[in-house]
C-alpha positions in Angstrom: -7.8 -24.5 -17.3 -7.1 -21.5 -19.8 -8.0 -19.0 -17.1 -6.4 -20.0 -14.0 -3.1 -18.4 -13.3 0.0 -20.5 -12.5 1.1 -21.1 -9.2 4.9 -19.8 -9.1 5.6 -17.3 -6.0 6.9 -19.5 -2.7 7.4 -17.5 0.5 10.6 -15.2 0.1 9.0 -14.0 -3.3 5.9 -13.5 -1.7 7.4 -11.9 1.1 9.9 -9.3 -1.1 6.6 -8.3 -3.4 4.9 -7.0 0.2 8.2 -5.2 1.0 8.1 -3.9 -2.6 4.8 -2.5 -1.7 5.8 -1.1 2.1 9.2 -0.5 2.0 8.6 2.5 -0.6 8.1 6.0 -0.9 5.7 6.1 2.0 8.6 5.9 4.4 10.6 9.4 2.2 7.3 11.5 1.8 5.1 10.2 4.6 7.3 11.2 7.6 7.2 15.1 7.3 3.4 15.4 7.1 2.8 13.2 9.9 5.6 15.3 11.8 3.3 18.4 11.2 0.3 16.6 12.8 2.1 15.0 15.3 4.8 16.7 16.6 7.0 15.0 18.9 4.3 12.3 19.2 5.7 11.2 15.8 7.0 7.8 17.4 3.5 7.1 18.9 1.7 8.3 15.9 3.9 5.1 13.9 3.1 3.1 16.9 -0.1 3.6 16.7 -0.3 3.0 12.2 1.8 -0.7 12.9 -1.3 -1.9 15.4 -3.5 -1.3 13.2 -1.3 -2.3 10.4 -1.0 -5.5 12.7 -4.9 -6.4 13.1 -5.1 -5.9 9.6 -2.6 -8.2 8.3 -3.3 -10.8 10.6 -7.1 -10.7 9.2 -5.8 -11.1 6.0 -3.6 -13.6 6.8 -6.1 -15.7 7.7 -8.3 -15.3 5.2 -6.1 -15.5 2.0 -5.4 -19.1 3.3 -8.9 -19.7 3.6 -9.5 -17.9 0.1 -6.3 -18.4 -2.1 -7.1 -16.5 -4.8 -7.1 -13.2 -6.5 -8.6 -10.4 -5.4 -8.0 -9.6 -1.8 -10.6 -8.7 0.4 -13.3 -8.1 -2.5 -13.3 -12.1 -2.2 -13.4 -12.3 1.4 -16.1 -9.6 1.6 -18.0 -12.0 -0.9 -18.3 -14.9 0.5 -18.0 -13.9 4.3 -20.7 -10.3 4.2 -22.3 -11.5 0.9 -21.8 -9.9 -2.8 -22.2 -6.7 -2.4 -19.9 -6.1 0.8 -17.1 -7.9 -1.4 -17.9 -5.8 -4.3 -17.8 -2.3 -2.1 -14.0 -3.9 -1.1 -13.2 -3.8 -4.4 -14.5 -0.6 -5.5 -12.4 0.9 -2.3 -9.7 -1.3 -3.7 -9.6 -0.6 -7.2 -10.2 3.4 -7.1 -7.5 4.2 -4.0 -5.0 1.9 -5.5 -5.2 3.6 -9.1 -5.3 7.1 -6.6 -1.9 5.0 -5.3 -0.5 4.2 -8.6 -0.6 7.9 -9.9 0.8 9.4 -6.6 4.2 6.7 -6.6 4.4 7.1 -10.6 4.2 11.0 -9.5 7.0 10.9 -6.2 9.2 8.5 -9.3 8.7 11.8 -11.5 9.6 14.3 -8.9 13.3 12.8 -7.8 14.6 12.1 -11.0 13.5 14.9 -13.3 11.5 17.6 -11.3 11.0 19.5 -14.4 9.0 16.8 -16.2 7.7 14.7 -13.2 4.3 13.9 -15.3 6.2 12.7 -18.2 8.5 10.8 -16.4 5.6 9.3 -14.4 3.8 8.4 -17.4 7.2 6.5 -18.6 7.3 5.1 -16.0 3.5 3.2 -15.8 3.7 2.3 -19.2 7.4 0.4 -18.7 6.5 -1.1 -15.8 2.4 -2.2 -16.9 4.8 -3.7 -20.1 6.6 -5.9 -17.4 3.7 -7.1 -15.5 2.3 -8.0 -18.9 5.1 -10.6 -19.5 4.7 -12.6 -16.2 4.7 -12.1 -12.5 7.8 -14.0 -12.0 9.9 -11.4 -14.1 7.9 -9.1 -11.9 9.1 -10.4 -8.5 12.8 -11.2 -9.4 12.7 -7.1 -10.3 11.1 -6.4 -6.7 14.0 -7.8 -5.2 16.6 -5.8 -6.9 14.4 -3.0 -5.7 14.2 -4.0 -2.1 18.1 -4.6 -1.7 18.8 -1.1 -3.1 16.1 0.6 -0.9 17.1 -1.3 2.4 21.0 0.0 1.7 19.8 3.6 1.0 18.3 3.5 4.0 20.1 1.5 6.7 23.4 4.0 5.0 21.3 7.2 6.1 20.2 5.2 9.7 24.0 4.9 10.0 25.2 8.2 9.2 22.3 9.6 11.1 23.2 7.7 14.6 27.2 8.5 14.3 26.4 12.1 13.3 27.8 14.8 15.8 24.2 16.4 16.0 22.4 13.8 17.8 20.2 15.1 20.3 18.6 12.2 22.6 16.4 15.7 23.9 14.4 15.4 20.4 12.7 12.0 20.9 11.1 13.2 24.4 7.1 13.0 24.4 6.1 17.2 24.1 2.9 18.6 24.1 3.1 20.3 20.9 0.2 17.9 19.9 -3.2 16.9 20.2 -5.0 13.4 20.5 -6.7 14.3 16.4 -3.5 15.0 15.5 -2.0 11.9 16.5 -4.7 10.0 14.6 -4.2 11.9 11.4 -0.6 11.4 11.6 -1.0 7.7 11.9 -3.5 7.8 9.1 -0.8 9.0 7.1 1.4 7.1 8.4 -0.5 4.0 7.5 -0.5 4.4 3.7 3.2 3.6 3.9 2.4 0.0 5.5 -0.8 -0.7 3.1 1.5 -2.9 0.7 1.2 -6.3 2.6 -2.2 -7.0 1.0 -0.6 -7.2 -2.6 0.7 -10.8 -1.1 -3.2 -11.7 -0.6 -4.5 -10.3 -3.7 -2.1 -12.5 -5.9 -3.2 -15.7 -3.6 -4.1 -17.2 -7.2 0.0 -17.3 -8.0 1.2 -18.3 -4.8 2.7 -21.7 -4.3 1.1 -23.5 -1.0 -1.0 -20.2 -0.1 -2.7 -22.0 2.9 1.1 -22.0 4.5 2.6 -19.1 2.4 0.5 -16.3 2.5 0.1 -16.2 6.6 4.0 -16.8 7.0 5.1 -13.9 4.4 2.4 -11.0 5.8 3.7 -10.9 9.1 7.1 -11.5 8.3 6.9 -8.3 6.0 5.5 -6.3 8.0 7.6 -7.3 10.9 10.7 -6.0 8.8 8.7 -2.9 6.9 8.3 -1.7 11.0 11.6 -2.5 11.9 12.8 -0.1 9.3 10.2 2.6 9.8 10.8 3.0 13.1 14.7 2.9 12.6 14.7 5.7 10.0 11.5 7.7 11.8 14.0 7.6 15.1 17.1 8.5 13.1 15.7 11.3 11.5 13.9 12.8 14.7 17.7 12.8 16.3 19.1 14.6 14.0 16.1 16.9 12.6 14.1 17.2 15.7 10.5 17.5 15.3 10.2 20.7 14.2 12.9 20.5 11.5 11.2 17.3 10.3 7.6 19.2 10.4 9.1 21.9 7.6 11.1 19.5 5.7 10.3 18.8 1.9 12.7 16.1 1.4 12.8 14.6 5.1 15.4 12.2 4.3 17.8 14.2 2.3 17.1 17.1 4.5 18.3 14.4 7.6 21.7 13.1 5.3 22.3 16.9 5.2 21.9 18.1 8.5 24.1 14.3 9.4 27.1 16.3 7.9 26.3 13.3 4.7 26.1 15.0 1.8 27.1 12.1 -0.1 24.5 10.9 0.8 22.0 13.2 -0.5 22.0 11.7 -4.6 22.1 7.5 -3.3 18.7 9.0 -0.7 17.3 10.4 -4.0 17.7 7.4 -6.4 16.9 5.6 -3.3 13.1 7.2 -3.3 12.5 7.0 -7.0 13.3 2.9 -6.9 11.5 2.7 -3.6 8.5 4.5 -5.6 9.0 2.1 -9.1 9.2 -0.7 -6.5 5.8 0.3 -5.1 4.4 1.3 -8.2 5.0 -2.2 -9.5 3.5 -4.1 -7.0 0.4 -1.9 -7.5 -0.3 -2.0 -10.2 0.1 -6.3 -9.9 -2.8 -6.1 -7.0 -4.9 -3.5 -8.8 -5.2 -5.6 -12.2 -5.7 -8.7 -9.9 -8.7 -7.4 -8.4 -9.6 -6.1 -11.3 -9.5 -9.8 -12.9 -11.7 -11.0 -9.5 -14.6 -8.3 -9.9 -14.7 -8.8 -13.8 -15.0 -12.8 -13.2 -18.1 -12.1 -11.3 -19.3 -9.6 -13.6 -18.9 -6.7 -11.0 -16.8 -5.3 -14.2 -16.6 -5.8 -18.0 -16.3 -9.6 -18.3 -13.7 -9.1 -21.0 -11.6 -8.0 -18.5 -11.1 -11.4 -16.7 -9.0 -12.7 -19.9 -5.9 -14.9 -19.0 -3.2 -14.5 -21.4 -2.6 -17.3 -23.1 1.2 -17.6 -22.8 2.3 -15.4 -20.1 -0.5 -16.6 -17.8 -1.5 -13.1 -16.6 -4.6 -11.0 -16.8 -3.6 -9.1 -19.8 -6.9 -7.0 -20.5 -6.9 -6.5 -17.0 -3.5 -4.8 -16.6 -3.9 -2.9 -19.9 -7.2 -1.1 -18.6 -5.0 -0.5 -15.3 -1.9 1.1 -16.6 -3.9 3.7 -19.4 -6.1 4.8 -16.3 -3.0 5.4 -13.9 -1.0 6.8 -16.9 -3.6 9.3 -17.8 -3.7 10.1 -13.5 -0.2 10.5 -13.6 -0.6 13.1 -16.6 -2.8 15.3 -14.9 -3.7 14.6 -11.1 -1.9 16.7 -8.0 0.7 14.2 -5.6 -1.0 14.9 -1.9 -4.2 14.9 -3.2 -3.7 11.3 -4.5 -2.2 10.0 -1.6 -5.1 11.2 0.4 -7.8 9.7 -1.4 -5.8 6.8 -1.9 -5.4 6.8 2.4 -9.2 6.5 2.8 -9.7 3.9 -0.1 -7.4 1.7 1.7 -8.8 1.9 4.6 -12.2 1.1 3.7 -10.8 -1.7 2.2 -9.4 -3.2 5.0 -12.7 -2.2 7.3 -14.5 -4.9 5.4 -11.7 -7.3 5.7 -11.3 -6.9 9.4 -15.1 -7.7 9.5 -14.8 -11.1 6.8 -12.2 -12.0 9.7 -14.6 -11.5 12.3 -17.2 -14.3 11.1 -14.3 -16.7 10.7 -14.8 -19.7 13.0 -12.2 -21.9 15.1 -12.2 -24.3 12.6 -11.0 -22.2 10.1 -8.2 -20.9 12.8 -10.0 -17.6 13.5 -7.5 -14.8 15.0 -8.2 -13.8 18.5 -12.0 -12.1 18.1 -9.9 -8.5 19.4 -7.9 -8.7 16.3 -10.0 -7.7 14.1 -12.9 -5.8 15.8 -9.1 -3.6 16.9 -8.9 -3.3 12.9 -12.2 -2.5 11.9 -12.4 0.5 14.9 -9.0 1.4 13.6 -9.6 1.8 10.1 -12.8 3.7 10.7 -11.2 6.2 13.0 -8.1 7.0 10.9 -10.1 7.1 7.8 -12.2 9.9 9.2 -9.6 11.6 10.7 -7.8 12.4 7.3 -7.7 15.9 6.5 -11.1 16.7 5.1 -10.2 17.3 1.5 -9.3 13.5 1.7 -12.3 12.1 3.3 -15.3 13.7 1.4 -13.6 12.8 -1.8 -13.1 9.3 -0.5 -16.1 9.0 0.8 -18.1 10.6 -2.3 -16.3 7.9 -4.7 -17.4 4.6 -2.4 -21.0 6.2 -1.8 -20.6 6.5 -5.7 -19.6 2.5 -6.2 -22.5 2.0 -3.6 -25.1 3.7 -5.8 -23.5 2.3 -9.3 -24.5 -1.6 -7.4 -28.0 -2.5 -7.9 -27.8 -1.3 -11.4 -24.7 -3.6 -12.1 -26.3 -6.3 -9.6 -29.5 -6.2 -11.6 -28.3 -6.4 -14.9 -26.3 -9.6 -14.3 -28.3 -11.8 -12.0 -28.6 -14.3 -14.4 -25.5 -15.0 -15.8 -23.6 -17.6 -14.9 -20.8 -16.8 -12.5 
């Protein structure tokens, strides 16, 4: 059929394209801002991200081999809570991810030319919406460049962190320089570098065998993306402490500095702008896949849910995508986006914890704590984000809420 995509990604790819999405520059801007909120509880703060992190995945595991195709939890919401619960998903989806796009185009801009990080970011959107146009194969072999690079940049500064002379066990005790909020707004924070493992759902339509793929290559990513985090969150606390880490701009240079590494400091920096190309690519993948699902059902523009042709990707889809990050990139502010995007995701994942909850034994159900865990855990951190982040994020999905009916309405009747 003209619009079905091509089955292509087997496990490892599908498994590097979720690394691609975790394993980047959450992990060098996320850890200093956590710190702040935190404090020495940074440790149980990233404890407490990878469980729900866990519940999460494991809901989506289970559904994206139920549901193998695109668009995430916008098609679990569907046909688990009924139409409109799937289309608030992808509303969440759609705007927090774009939110996502902008802020990792932005943290690209930053490291490598400071001086023109919206122009650079820009570049950067329209090269990488110009590869994702040409096929998702292209797209994953470049994810796995980007994965080795980032795993060496940092497993070198986890190295040169542990042998450095200022090690200081002391800095990894449990203080009470926090509170319980603060704990929960660190891990809120902490959680938008783990969100990527739903890009491996959201391309379900491209995966080779997704009823055995996609619930083998979640876990397995986000079994390695916390293996990592918590290796470089520990590292860094030895040598930093928490207080150092808490004023740090550039937590992970300011860590290969303090190590006595400051040969280090450049590979850390081309390190974060790969990590954050890496990310943005996989982004912008899930966001144009979604995109293709709600457009299919008329949720959006049904022009939009053209398959190119040739290349066997949503084309119009992925044009739309990259103008309205570019034009983000151009003009919005780097924390800002990451909080909004922070509450999108997690509303996103609200509804996909509660798809999971209707599943039944015969459709190999997780374990009924799994996902009422998630749901509870996405609520709380969502509204435990500083405020700036919540209102806005809850103004925007109260907004999709509203737009609805009027979309609902005006395409009852057409064929779906």
């Amino acid at each position: 059929m003209p619009d079905e995509l091509k089955r292509r990604l087997g496990v490892p790819d599908a498994v590097l394209i979720g690394l691609g999405a975790m394993i980047g520059a959450g992990i060098f801007a996320a850890l200093a801002p956590a710190a702040r909120a935190a404090g020495s509880w940074l440790l149980i703060a990233l404890a407490l991200a990878a469980v729900v992190a866990y519940c999460n995945a494991t809901s989506s595991a289970r559904l994206a081999a139920l549901y193998p195709a695109s668009g995430g939890t916008y098609v679990y919401g569907r046909e688990r809570l009924g139409p409109f619960w799937g289309y608030l998903a992808g509303w969440a989806f759609i705007t927090g991810k774009s939110a996502s796009c902008a802020a990792m185009a932005l943290t690209v801009g930053t490291y490598l030319w400071p001086g023109q990080a919206h122009a650079v970011a820009v570049a950067a959107v329209v090269a990488l919406t110009a590869l994702n146009y040409t096929g998702v194969q292209k797209s994953a072999l470049l994810t796995r460049i980007i994965v080795a690079v980032v795993l060496a940049v940092l497993a070198a500064l986890v190295a040169a962190c542990l042998t450095s002379t200022g090690v200081d066990t002391a800095r990894l005790s449990v203080g009470s320089d926090a509170t319980f909020g603060g704990v929960l707004q660190a891990a809120g924070l902490l959680f938008f570098a783990f969100a990527g493992y739903a890009r491996i759902a959201t391309l379900g339509e491209e995966v080779q065998d997704p009823a055995r793929t996609i619930p083998r290559a979640i876990p397995i990513a986000l079994a390695i993306t916390l293996t990592v985090y918590a290796a470089v969150a520990t590292a860094v606390l030895l040598v930093l402490g928490p207080d150092g880490l808490a004023a740090a701009g550039a937590p992970l240079t300011d860590a290969a500095r303090a190590a006595g590494a400051d040969w280090l400091v450049p590979l850390v920096r081309v390190g974060a702008a790969v990590a954050a190309l890496g990310s943005l690519l996989a982004l912008i993948l899930g966001v144009s896949r979604t995109t293709l699902a709600m457009a299919r059902d008329h949720h959006l523009p049904h022009a939009l849910a053209a398959v190119h042709p040739k290349f066997k990707v949503p084309h119009r889809a992925e044009l739309l995508v990259g103008a309205v990050v570019a034009t983000a990139a151009a003009t919005a502010d780097l924390r800002a986006a990451i909080g909004f995007s922070s509450f999108g995701v997690l509303a996103y994942y609200a509804v996909a914890n509660a798809a999971a909850f209707t599943l039944t034994r015969a459709e190999h159900r997780p374990a009924r704590i799994v996902p009422i865990a998630g749901l509870a855990g996405c609520l709380v951190l969502a509204f435990t984000l500083p405020p700036a982040s919540t209102l806005s994020g809850a103004a925007v999905l109260l907004a999709g809420a509203a737009l609805y009916p009027l979309r609902h309405r005006s395409t009852a009747r057409l064929p779906h």
